[in-house]
MIKOL-820817 format. One line per field, with one value per residue (C-alpha): residue number from 0; residue in one letter; z, y, x. Coordinates in pm, whole numbers. Example, Ala and Ser with C-alpha at 12.3 -4.5 7.8 and 13.67 -1.06 7.14 Angstrom:
residues 2
pos = [0|1]
code = [a|s]
zz = [780|714]
yy = [-450|-106]
xx = [1230|1367]
end
This chain:
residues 375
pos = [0|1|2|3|4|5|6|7|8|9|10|11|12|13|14|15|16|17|18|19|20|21|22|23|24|25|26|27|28|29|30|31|32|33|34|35|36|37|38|39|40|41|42|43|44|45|46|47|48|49|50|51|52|53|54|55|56|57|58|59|60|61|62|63|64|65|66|67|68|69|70|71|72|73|74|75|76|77|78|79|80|81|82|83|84|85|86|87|88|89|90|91|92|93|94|95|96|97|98|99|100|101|102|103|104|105|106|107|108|109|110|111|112|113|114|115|116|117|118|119|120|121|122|123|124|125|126|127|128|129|130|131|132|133|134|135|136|137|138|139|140|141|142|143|144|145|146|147|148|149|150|151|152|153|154|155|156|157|158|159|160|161|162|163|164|165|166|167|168|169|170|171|172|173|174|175|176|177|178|179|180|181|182|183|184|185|186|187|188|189|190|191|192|193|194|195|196|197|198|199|200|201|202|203|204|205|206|207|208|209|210|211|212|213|214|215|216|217|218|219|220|221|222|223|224|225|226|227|228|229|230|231|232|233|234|235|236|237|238|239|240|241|242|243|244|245|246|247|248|249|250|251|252|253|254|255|256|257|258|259|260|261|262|263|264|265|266|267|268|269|270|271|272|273|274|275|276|277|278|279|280|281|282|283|284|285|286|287|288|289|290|291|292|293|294|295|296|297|298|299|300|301|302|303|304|305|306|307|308|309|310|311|312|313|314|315|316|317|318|319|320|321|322|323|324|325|326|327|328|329|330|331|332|333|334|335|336|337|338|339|340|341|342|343|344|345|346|347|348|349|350|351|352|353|354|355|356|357|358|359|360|361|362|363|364|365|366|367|368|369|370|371|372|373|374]
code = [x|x|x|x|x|x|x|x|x|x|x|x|x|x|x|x|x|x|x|x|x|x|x|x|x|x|x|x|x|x|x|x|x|x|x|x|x|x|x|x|x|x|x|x|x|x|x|x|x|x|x|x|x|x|x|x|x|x|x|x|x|x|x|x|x|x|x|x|x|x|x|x|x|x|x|x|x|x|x|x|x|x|x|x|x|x|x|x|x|x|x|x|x|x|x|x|x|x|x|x|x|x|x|x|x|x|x|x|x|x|x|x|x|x|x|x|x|x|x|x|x|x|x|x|x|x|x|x|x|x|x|x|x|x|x|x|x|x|x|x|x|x|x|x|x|x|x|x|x|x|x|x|x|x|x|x|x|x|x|x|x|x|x|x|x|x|x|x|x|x|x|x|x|x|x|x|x|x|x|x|x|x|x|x|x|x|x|x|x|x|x|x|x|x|x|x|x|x|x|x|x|x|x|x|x|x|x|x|x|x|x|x|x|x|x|x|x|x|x|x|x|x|x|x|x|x|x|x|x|x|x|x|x|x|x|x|x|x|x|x|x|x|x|x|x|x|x|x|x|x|x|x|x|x|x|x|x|x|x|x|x|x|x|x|x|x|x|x|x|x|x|x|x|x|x|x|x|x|x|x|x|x|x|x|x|x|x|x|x|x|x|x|x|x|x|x|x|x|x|x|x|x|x|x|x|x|x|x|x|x|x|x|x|x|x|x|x|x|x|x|x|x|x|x|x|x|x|x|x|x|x|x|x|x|x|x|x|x|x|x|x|x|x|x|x|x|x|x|x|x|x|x|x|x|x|x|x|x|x|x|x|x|x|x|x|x|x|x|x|x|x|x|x|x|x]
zz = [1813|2125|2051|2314|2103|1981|1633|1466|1637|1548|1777|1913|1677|1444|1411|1256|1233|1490|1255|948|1106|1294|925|772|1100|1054|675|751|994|868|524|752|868|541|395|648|797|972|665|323|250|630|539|578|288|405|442|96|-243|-472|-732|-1005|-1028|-653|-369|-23|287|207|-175|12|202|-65|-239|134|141|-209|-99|274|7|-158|177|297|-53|-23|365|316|-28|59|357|172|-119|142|333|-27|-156|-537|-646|-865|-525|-420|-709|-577|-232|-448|-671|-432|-204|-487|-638|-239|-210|-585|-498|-116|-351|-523|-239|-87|-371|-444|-34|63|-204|-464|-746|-1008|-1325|-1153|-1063|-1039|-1149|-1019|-688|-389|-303|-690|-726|-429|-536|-866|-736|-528|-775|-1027|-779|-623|-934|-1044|-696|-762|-1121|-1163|-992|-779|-1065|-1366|-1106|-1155|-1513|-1521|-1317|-1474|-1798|-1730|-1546|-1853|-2122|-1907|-1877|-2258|-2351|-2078|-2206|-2576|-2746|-2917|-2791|-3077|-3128|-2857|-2983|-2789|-2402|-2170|-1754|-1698|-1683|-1653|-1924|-2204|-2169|-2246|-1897|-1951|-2304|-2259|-1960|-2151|-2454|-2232|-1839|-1815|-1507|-1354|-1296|-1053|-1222|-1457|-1791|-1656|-1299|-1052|-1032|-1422|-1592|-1777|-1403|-1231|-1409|-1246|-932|-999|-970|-635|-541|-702|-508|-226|-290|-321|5|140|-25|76|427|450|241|474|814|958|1164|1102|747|633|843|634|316|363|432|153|-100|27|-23|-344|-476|-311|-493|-825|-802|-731|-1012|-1252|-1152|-1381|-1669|-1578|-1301|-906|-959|-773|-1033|-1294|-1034|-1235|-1257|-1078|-776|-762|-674|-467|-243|-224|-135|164|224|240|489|679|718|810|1058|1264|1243|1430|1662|1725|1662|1734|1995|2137|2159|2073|2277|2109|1798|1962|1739|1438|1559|1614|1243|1109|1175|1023|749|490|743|947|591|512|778|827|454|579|934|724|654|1022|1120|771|617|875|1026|1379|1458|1097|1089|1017|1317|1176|1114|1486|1564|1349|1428|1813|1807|1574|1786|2091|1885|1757|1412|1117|1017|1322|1437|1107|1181|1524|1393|1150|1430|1680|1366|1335|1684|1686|1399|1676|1902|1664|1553|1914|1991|1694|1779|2173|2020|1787|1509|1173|882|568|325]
yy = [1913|2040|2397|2249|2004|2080|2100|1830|1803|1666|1450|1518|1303|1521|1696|1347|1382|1103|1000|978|751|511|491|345|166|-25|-112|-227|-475|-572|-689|-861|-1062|-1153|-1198|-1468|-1714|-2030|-2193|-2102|-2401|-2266|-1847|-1723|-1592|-1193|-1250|-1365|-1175|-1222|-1471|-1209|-957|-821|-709|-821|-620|-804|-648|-316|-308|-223|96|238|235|398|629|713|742|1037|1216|1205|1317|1644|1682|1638|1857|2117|2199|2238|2414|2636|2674|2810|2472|2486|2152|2084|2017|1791|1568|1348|1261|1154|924|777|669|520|332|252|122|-80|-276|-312|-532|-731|-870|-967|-1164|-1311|-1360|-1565|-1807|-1492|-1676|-1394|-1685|-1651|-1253|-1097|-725|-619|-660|-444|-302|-226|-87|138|338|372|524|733|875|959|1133|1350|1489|1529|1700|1927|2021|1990|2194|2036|2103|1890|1645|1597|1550|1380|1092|1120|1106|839|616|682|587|299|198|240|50|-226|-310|-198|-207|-549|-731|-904|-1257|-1259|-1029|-804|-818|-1053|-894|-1176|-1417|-1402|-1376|-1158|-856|-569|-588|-947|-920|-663|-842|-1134|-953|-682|-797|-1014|-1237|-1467|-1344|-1391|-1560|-1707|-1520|-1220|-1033|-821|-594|-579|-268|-166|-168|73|414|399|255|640|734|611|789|1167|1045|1071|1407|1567|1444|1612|1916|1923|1890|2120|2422|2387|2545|2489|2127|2070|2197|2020|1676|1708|1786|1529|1269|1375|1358|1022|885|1036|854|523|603|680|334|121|273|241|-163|-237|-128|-184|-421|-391|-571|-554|-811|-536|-193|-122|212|147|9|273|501|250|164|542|664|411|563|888|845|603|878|1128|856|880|1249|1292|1029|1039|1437|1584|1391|1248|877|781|523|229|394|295|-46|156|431|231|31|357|562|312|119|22|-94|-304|-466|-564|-703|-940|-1053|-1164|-1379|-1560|-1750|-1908|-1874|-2049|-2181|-2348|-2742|-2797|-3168|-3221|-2962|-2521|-2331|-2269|-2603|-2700|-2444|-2518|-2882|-2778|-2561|-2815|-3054|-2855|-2814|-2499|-2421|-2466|-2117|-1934|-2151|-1976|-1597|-1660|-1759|-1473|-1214|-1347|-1296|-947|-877|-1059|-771|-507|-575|-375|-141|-76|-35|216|394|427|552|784|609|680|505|694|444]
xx = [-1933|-1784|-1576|-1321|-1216|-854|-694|-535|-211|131|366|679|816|1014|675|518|117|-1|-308|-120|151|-102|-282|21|131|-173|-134|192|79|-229|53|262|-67|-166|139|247|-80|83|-60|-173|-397|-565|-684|-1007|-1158|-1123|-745|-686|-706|-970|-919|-965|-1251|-1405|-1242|-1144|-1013|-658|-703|-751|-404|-173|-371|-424|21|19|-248|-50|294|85|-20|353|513|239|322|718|780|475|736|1031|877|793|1105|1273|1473|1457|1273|1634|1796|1544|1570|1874|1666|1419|1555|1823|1514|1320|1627|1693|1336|1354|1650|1527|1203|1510|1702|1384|1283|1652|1753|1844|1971|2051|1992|2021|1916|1510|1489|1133|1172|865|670|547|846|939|606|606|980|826|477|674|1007|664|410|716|811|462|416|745|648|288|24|-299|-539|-256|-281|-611|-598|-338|-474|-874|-645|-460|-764|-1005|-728|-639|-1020|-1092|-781|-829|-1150|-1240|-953|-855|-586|-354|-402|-685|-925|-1167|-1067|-1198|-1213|-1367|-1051|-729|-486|-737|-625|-359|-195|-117|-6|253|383|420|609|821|853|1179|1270|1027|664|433|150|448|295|192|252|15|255|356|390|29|-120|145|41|-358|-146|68|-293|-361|-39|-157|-469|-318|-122|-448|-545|-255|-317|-694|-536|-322|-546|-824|-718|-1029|-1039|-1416|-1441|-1149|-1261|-1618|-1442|-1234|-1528|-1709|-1438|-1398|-1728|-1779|-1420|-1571|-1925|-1798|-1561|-1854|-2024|-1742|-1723|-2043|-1862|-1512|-1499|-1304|-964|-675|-437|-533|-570|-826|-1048|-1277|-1051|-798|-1105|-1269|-961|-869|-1282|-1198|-826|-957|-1234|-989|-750|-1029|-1153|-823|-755|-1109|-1004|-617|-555|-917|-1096|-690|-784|-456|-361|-529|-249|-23|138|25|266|561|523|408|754|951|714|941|1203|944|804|1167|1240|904|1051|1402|1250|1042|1376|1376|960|908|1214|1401|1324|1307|1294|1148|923|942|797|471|432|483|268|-37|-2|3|-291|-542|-427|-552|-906|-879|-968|-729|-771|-798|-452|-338|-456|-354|11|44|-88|215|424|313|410|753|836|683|985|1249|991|923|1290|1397|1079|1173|1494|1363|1537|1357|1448|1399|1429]
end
């Protein structure tokens, strides 16, 4: 490798690390692809979840945000640890951004109609503030090494219980189906509102402590980074500790099997193997060998994530919800393109992609303006 090559290097940006925010630029618009095809009976299969068990590169989106929520907490408190704040005076921040972030996930799911009768509780956005308010006061209290034991704790209790232990009423759990196991039951006896999959919910509450684990997965990512000074050694540890996450998940999927519905085991390790050598991917591209102008969209969504996921949730009131001569925008738009020839599915991808980009336009402009949104 050539000796010339510089250091990882952070952008003017309020001293943002390029890599890190063209990472979670890209998972931000790769969810507002999937989440919004011109028509859900037109996806291709990559851009859809897996039914149940396996995994596809849509499955993979939402662990790489956990994971990226991780880096930033270690980045972000690492700095003010070291600066002299007591972690006591941190605290507020903390929680006012997660309780900001939980009811951000509620007004998306009640807006615009507000019906308060049919409220889901959980959901991404829910999920996220809760990952977050638990891995920054792990990160303020705990040290690297509890961190670890916490989360091999809590992914081996979750893995024993998830598949060993008998499940009132049902018996010894199923993974094989839906609807056999502890995750579902407790959702079904403790998770009020309305749920996704109307007994249970992907989001429900067994699955969010190995989804904390993604998150402390992520933290020690960050702290990897930032202990090893050297560029190249900390770009090969980085790699290795990577693959050897991603290796040890597909080995744990024989006995307890990749599933995103669940966040199983085995896929928080998977999904964050991938996250890890993702984000070692870009710092030797973006910050060590400077190819950063292909970053550029994932910059913009990256410095203001949240806001640019919120936001994709309140257009699809007009680009889905509104009628135009009888018929929602995407609907004129499918119908225009098939008609044309092209593919039902690509007119879909196609649909969601312009989608994607519409939401660029105020990214782009908060960005020029160096407007950050914490939220």
């Amino acid at each position: 490798m050539d000796e010339n090559i510089p250091a990882p290097s952070i952008s003017s940006a309020k001293g943002r690390l390029v890599s890190l925010d063209a990472l979670r630029g890209f998972t931000i618009a790769a969810m507002v692809i999937v989440n919004d095809p011109g028509s859900w009976s037109h996806v291709f299969p990559p851009l859809r979840h897996a039914s149940w068990n396996g995994c596809t590169l849509t499955d993979m989106i939402f662990p790489f945000f956990l994971f990226i929520v991780g880096i930033s907490i270690s980045f972000a408190y690492t700095k003010r640890l070291e600066a002299g704040i007591p972690p006591g005076k941190i605290h507020r921040k903390i929680l006012i951004r997660s309780v900001s972030i939980y009811l951000l996930g509620l007004f998306l799911w009640l807006f615009p109609d507000f019906d308060f009768t049919s409220i889901r509780w959980v959901g991404v956005l829910q999920r996220i503030s809760v990952v977050f308010l638990v891995c920054a006061l792990l990160f303020l209290h705990t040290t690297w090494k509890q961190q670890v034991r916490i989360g091999a704790a809590i992914l081996v209790i979750y893995w024993i219980l998830m598949a060993y232990i008998p499940v009132p009423g049902i018996g010894r759990p199923d993974l094989s189906v839906p609807g056999r196991n502890w995750a579902n039951y407790l959702d079904s006896l403790f998770l009020p509102g309305v749920m996704w999959q109307k007994t249970w919910d992907p989001e429900g509450i067994l699955s969010t402590f190995p989804a904390i684990v993604t998150g402390i997965l992520g933290m020690l990512t960050g702290k990897l980074y930032l202990s090893v000074k050297d560029p190249y050694q900390r770009l090969v540890w980085l790699f290795f500790a990577g693959f050897l996450l991603f290796l040890t998940g597909g080995i744990w999927n024989w006995f307890f099997p990749i599933n995103k519905n669940l966040w199983t085991s085995s896929y928080t390790l998977f999904t964050a193997g991938l996250g890890v050598m993702g984000f070692a991917t870009c710092i030797l591209l973006v910050d060590m060998l400077g190819y950063t102008r292909w970053t550029f969209l994932g910059r913009v969504y990256g410095a203001n994530a949240i806001t640019s996921y919120v936001l994709s949730g309140l257009l699809t009131l007009v680009f889905y919800g509104w009628s135009f001569g009888g018929a929602s925008l995407n609907e004129w738009f499918l119908s225009g393109m098939t008609s044309a020839g092209m593919v039902p599915e690509l007119a879909s991808f196609l649909y969601a992609v312009i989608y994607m980009l519409i939401i660029f336009i105020p990214a782009l402009i908060l960005y020029r303006k160096r407007i950050f949104i914490k939220v």
